[in-house]
Structures are given as C-alpha cells and as structure tokens.
C-alpha positions as CSV (number, residue, x, y, z in Angstrom):
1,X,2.6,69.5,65.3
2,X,0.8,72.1,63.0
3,X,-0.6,71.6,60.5
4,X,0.4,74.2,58.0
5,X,-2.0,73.1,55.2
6,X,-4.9,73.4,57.3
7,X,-4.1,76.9,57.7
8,X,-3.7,78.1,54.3
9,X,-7.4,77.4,53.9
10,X,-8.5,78.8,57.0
11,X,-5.8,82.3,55.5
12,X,-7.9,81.8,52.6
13,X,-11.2,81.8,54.1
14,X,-11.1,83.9,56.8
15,X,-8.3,86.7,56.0
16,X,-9.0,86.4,52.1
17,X,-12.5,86.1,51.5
18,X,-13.3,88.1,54.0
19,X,-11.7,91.3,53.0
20,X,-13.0,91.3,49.4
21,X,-10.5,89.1,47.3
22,X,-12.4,87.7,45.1
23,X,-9.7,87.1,42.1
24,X,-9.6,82.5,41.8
25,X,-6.3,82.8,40.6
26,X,-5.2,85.0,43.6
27,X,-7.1,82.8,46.2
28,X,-5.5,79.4,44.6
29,X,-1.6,80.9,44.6
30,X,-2.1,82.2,48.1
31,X,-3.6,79.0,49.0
32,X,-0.9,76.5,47.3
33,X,2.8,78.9,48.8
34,X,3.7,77.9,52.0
35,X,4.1,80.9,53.9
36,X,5.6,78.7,56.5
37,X,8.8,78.2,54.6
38,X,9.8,82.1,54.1
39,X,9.8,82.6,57.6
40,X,12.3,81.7,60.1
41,X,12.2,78.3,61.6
42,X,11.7,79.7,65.3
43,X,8.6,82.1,63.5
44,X,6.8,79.5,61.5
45,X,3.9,79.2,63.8
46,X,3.1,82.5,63.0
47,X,3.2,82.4,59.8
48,X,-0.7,82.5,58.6
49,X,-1.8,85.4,61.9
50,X,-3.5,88.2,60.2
51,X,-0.2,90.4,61.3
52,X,3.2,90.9,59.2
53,X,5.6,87.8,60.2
54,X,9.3,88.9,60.6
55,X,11.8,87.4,57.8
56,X,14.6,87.9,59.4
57,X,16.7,87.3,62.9
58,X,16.1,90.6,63.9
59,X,12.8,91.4,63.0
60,X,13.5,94.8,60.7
61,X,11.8,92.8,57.6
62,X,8.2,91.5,57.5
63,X,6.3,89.8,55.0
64,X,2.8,91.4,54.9
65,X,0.0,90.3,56.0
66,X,-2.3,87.8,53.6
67,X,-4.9,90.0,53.3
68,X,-3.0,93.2,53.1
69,X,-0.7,91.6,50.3
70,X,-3.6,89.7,48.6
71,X,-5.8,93.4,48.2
72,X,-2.4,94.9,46.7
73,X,-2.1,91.8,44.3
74,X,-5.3,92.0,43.4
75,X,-5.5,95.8,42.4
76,X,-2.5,95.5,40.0
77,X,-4.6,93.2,38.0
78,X,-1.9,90.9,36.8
79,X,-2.3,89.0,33.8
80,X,-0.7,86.0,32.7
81,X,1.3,88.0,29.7
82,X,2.7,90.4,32.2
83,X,6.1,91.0,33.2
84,X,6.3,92.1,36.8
85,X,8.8,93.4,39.2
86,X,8.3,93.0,43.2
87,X,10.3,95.7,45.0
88,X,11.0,94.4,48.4
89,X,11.3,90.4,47.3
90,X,12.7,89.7,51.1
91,X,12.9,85.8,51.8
92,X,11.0,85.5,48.2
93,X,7.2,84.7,49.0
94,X,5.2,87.7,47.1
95,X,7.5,87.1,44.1
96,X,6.2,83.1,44.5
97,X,2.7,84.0,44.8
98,X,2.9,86.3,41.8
99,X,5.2,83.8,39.6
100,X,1.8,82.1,39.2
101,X,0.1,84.6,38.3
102,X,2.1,86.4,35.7
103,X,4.5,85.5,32.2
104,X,7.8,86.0,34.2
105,X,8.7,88.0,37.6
106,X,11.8,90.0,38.8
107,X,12.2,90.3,42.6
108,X,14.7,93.4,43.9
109,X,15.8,93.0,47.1
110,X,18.4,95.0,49.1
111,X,19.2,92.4,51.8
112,X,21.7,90.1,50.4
113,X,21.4,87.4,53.0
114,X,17.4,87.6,52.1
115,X,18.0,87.7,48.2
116,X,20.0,84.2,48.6
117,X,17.2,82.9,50.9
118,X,14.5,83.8,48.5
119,X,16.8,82.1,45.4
120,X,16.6,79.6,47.6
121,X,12.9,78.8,48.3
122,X,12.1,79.8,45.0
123,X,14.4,76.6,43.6
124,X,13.1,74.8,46.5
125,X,9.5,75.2,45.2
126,X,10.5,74.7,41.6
127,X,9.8,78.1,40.3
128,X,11.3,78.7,37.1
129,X,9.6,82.0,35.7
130,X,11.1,84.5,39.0
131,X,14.7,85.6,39.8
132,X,15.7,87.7,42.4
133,X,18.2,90.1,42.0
134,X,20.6,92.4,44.8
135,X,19.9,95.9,44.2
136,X,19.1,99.2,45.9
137,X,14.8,99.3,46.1
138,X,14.2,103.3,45.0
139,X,16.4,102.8,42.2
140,X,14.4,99.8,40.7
141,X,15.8,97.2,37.8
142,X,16.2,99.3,35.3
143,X,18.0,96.4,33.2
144,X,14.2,94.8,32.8
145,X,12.3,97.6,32.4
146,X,9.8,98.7,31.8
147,X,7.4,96.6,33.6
148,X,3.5,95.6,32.8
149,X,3.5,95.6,36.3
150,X,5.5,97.1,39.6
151,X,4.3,95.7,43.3
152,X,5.8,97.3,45.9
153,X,5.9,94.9,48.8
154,X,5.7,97.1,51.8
155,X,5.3,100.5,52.8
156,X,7.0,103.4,51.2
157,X,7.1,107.7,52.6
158,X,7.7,109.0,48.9
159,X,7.7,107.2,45.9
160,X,10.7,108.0,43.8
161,X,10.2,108.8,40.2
162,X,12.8,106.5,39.8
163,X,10.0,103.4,39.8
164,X,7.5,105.3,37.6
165,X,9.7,105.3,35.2
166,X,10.0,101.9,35.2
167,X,6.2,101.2,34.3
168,X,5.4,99.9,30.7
169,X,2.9,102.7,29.1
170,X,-0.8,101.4,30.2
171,X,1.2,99.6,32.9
172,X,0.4,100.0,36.7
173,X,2.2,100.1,40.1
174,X,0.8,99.1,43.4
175,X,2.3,100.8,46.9
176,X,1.0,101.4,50.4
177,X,2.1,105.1,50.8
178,X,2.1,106.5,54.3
179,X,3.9,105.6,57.7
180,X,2.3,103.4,60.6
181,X,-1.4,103.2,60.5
182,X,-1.6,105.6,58.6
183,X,-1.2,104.3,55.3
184,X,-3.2,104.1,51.8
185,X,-2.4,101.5,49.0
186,X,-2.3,103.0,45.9
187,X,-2.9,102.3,42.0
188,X,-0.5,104.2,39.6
189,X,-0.8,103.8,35.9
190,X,0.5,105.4,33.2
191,X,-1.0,106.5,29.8
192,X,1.0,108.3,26.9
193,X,4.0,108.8,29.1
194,X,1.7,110.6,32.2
195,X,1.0,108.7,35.4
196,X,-1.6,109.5,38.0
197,X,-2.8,108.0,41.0
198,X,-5.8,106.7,42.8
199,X,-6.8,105.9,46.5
200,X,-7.1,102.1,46.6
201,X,-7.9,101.8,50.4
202,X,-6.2,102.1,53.6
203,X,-3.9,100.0,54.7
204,X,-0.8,99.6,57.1
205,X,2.0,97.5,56.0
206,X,5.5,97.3,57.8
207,X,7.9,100.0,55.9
208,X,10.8,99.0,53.4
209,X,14.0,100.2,53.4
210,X,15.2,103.0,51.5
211,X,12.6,104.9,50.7
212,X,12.5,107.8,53.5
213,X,11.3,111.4,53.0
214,X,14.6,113.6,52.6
215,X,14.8,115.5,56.2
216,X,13.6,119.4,56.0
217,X,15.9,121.6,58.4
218,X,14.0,125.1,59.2
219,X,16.0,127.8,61.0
C-alpha cells in the first residue's frame, strides 16, 4: 500500500527544495493537500512524479507538476489579504493549495464534470474560503474582479486582454506562455492602469483549454 504522506515530504524535499522554493507557507500547503485525492483512483500512484498527473478519464487535463506549480505560486507572491482567481481550477488542487495561502480564492474552470469534482474535494477537505465556478477560461470571472492576484494553472499561446483586465491595480498575474517545451512563466503586474511583463523562467506545463492563437491563413 502507499503511503501517500511519506511522499508529500519527499515532493517537498526533493521537487520543492530543490528547485528554489523557498516560501514556508508554500512548502507547508504543498506539504499538508493530498495530491492523491485530485487525481483519478486508477492514477493516484502517480500523483507526487515530478511530471503533470492526468485529472481526468481521458487524459486532456493535467495538474502540474509540484515544482512547476510551486515556482508559479511562489512568483505571484500571495498574501494572506489577497483575493485570488485560479484559471484552470480542474479537479480543484491549485485552488486548495492557494486557499491557504490567501483571504479568499475563486477557481474558473470550463470542465463541468471537473468543477463538481473540485466542489467536491474542496468540501471534502473542509475548505471554506475557495469556490469554484463553470465558466469559459479567456473570458475570466469578471463578477469578482478585479483580483490581487490571477494564477493561471497551465499553459496558455496568447493571453487575452480579457484576464488583464481582471488584475487589481498593483496586482499581478502568473502564466506559463509558450507551447511544449518551449514555454516561460511569466509575472504581469499592473501600475496606474498599465501592465507589463517579465521573464520568470522556463517552464513547460501541459496547455489549457481555450486559449489558442487565432489561425493566420496567407494566400
């Protein structure tokens, strides 16, 4: 039988420490969710491998991989005050993480059948400062906004302007831009209405739905 808790610490010391997360409050969320209970039954032993773990029967939603989504929480720099939305919620385990780590947290997540899973384990876990709602990922929840803090949780070809406009003013948004191994995270923040950007580091993280590059015909 495996033992599930002895994993978490070696995720924590081995695929956290070890790839510069450093944040206590980061390290002690990732250690206490139990990444087995997002996952499929038949997918559990796989849950803490240093690769993104399908969600879903069919395998066309991952959650990231601990250190990949541990770097990304970590650059948004989320504060116990801050309100933040988690595009991509899937079967709910970034949005539980962060629920420790912030005042109050919105997951969006396009998947209905993964939006009632991630209600699910969040009420399983007793969670009681995240929701998750249904909704398309590029447009956002504009009903909430704006946001201290926007963590997109997965890999995006073009952000829309749509989710920018969604940031609080001094707020920030963290992405992994780019398709396959190709990919950078990203910091975006905004100050007096303007938002710019910043290389964070690379990264590959499996793509969410939704947010493809309009096609370009040429004749």
């Amino acid at each position: 039988m495996v033992n599930f808790a002895e994993q978490r610490t070696l995720m924590v010391d081995n695929q956290l420490r070890t790839n510069d997360i450093t944040d206590l409050r980061i390290i002690g969320a990732m250690g206490k969710v139990p990444r087995e209970k997002f996952v499929p039954e038949n997918q559990q032993e796989l849950a803490y491998i240093d690769e993104d773990v399908s969600v879903d029967e069919n395998g066309e939603r991952k959650m990231l991989k601990p250190h990949i989504f541990g770097r990304l929480v970590q650059l948004a720099d989320i504060t116990d005050k801050d309100v933040v939305l988690v595009v991509g919620a899937a079967s709910g385990y970034g949005v539980a993480v962060v629920s420790y780590l912030a005042e109050s947290v919105v997951g969006l997540e396009v998947d209905v059948a993964l939006s009632e899973a991630a209600s699910a384990n969040l009420e399983r876990l007793g969670i009681e400062n995240a929701a998750v709602i249904d909704g398309d990922l590029a447009k956002g929840y504009a009903a909430d906004a704006p946001y201290d803090v926007i963590l997109v949780n997965g890999s995006v070809e073009q952000l829309p302007e749509a989710l920018t406009a969604q940031m609080k003013d001094e707020g920030r948004l963290v992405v992994v831009e780019g398709e396959s191994n190709a990919g950078v995270a990203k910091l975006y923040t905004k100050s007096g209405g303007n938002v710019s950007s910043r290389f964070a580091f690379n990264a590959h993280a499996s793509a969410l739905p939704g947010f493809e590059k309009p096609e370009v015909f040429e004749f």
